[in-house]
C-alpha positions in Angstrom: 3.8 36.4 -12.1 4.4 35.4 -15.7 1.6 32.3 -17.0 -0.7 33.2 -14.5 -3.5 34.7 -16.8 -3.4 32.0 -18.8 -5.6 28.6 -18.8 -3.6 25.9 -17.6 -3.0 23.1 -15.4 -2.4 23.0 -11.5 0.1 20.6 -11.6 1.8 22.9 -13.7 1.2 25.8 -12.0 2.3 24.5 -9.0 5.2 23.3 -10.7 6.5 26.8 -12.1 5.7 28.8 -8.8 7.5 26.4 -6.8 10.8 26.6 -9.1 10.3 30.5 -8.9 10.1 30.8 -5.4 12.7 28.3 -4.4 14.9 28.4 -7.0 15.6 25.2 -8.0 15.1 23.4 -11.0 12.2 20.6 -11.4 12.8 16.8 -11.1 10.6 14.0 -12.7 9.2 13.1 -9.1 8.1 16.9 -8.6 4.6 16.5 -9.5 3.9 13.7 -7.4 5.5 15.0 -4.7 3.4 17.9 -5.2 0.3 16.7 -5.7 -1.4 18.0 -2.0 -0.1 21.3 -2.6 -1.9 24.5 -1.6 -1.9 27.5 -3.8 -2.8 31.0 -1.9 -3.4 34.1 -3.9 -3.3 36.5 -1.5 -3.5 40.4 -1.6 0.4 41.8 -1.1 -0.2 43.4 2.4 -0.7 39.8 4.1 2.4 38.8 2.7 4.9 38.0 5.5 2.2 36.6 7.9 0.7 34.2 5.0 4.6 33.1 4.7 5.1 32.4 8.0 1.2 30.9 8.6 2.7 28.1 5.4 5.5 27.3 6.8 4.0 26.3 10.5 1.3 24.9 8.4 4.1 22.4 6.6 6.0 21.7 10.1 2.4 21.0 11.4 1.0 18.7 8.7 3.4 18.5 6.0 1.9 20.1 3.5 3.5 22.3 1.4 1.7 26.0 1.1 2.6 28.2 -2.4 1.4 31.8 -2.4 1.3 34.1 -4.7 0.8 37.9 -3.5 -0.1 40.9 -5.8 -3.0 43.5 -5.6 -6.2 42.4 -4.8 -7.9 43.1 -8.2 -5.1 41.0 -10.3 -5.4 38.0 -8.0 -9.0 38.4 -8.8 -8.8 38.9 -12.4 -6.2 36.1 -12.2 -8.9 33.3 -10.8 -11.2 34.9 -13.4 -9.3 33.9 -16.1 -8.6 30.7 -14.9 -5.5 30.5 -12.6 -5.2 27.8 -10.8 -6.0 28.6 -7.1 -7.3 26.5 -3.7 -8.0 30.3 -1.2 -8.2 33.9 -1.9 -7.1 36.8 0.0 -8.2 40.1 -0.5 -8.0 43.4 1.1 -11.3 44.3 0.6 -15.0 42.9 -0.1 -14.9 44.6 -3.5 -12.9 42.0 -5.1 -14.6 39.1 -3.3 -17.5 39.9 -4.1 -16.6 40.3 -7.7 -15.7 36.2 -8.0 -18.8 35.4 -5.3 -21.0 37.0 -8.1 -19.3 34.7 -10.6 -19.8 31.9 -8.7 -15.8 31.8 -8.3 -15.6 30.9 -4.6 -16.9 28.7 -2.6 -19.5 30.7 -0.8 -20.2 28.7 2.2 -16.5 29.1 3.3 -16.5 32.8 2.6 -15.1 34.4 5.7 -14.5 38.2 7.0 -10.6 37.8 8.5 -8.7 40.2 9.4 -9.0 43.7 9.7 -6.4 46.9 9.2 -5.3 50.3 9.6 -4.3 53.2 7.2 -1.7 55.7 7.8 0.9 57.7 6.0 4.5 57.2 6.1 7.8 59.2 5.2 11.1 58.1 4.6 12.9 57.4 7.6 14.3 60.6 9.4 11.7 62.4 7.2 10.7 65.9 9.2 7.1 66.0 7.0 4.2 65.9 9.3 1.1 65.6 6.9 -2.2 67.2 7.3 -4.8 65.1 7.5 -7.4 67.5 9.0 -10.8 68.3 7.7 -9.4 71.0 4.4 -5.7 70.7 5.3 -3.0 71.4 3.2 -1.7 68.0 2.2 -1.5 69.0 -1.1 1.1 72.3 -0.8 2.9 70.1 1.9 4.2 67.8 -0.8 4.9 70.5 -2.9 6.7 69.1 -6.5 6.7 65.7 -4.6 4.2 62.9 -5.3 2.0 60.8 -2.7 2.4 56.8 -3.2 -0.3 54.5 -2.9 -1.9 51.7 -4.9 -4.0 53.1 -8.3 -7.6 54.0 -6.3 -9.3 52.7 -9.4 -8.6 49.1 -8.9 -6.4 48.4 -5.8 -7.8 48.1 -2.5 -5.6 50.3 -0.6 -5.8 52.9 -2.9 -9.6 53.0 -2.9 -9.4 53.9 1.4 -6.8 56.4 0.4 -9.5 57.8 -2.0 -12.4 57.4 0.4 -10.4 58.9 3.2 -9.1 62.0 1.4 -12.3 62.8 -0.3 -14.0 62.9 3.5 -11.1 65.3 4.6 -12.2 67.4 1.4 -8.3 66.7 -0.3 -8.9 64.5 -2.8 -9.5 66.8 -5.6 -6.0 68.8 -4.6 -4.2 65.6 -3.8 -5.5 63.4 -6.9 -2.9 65.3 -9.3 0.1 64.4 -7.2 -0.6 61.0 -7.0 2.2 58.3 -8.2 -0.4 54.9 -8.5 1.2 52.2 -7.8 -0.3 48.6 -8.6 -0.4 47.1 -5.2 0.2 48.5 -1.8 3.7 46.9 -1.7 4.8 48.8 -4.2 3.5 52.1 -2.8 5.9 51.0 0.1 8.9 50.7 -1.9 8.8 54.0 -3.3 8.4 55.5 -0.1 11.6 53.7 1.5 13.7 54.5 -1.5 13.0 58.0 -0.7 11.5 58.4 -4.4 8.4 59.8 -3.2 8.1 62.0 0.1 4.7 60.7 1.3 2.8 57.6 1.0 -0.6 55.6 2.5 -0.3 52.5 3.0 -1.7 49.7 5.9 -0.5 50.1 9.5 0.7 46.3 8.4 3.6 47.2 5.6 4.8 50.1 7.3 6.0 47.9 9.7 7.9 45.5 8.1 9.8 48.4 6.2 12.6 49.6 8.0 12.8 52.8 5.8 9.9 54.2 6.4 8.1 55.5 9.6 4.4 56.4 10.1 4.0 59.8 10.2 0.5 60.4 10.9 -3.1 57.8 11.0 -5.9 58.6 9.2 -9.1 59.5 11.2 -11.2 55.9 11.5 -13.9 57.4 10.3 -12.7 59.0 6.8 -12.6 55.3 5.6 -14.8 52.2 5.3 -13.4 49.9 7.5 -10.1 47.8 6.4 -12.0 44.0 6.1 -9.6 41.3 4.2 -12.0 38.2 3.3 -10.9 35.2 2.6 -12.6 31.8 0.8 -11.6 28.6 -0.8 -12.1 29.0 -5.0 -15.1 27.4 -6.7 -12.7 25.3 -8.7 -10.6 23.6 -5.7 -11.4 20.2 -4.6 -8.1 20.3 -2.2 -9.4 19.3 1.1 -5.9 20.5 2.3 -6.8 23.6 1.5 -10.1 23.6 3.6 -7.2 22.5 6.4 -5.1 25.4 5.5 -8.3 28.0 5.7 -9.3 26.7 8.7 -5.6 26.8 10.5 -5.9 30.6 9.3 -8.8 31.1 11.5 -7.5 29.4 14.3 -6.4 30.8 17.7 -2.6 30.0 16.4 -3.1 31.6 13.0 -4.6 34.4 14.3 -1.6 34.8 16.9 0.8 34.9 13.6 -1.9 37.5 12.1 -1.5 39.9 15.3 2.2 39.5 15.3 2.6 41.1 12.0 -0.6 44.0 13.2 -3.7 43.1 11.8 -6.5 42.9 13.5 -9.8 41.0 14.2 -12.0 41.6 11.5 -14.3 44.9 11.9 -18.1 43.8 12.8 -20.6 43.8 9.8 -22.9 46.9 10.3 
């Protein structure tokens, strides 16, 4: 989202995502009207339930909820650099502990959320049936065709795609074929346009995509478990956001997370 590096207001902020998302044009009451908004950054995969989860929220309370979804590494790098923001989202502990170490989030209300799956998918109708044995042949099965997922050296969902093919003894075959894309949504989309022939993604965004299926799931046990953390940012002083977190974690947020797939949060080791 354009502005979102740079150091600036909330109100601001707020202001330009709003107009973005909802297309309309700003009013001189905007910013007070405004003024008890939430802002999410939230890793892409948690996309549709964090939509609907803000807009119970607002029937509920009132409050308005504005997210903004990307990898989890940009959002990050985003709050790093000063973007406004009341709650992160990521998709793994990499990237929360990357702002906890910076003393970016509020670590008291640092919580493990939600957990998740990953699998491959094809284009729909697609015949491919990957390999994803122990030294399969993943790599000659796409054959001049690429395998989407996000870039393992930042995004979350390409680092379990990494983790999982290096334990199946592919990765070094499969690493030259990759197409890295730079967020797990975007892995998705290349799949259902039938651009690439094979991707990994969460069990989560292959179903909301209509043009893709899953075509196989990776062995539990070739990657660290799927853990999505979430916390209030250092900087917020929005108790509605404290409101917002805790709805999340509620037995009727968590009933919006399990419609849209994920799953309870794995247990710490």
């Amino acid at each position: 989202m354009v502005g979102l590096n740079g150091k600036f207001g909330r109100r601001g902020f707020t202001a330009a995502v709003s107009a973005f998302v909802l297309g309309i044009g700003l009013t001189v009451s905007a910013p007070a009207a405004m003024a008890q908004d939430v802002l999410v950054l939230a890793a892409a995969s948690t996309k549709n339930a964090v939509e609907k989860l803000a807009s119970q929220f607002k029937v509920k309370t009132g409050t308005t909820v504005t997210s903004s979804f990307a990898a989890s590494s940009a959002l990050a790098k985003q709050i790093e650099n000063g973007a406004p923001a009341d709650i992160f989202i990521s998709a793994d502990l990499d990237w929360m502990d990357y702002l906890q170490k910076r003393d970016l989030i509020k670590t008291d209300s640092r919580v493990n959320l939600l957990g998740n799956e990953l699998v491959a998918v094809v284009p729909k109708g697609s015949t491919l049936k990957p390999d994803l044995s122990k030294g399969g042949n993943l790599a000659d099965q796409l054959g001049d065709g690429r395998l989407a997922t996000g870039d393992p050296s930042n995004v979350p969902v390409g680092k379990y795609a990494k983790a999982a093919l290096e334990s199946l003894g592919q990765w070094t075959a499969v690493e030259p074929k990759l197409a890295r894309a730079d967020s797990v949504r975007a892995a998705l989309v290349l799949v259902s346009r039938g651009e690439v022939p094979l991707g990994i993604v969460y069990r989560t965004d292959a179903a909301i995509d209509p043009g893709v299926e899953v075509a196989a799931a990776f062995p539990p046990d070739s990657y660290p478990a799927i853990t999505y953390p979430a916390a209030l940012v250092a900087a917020s002083k929005n108790p509605a956001a404290v409101a917002f977190l805790d709805y999340m974690k509620s037995p009727d947020g968590m009933a919006v997370w399990k419609e849209f797939g994920f799953v309870p949060a794995p247990k710490a080791p």
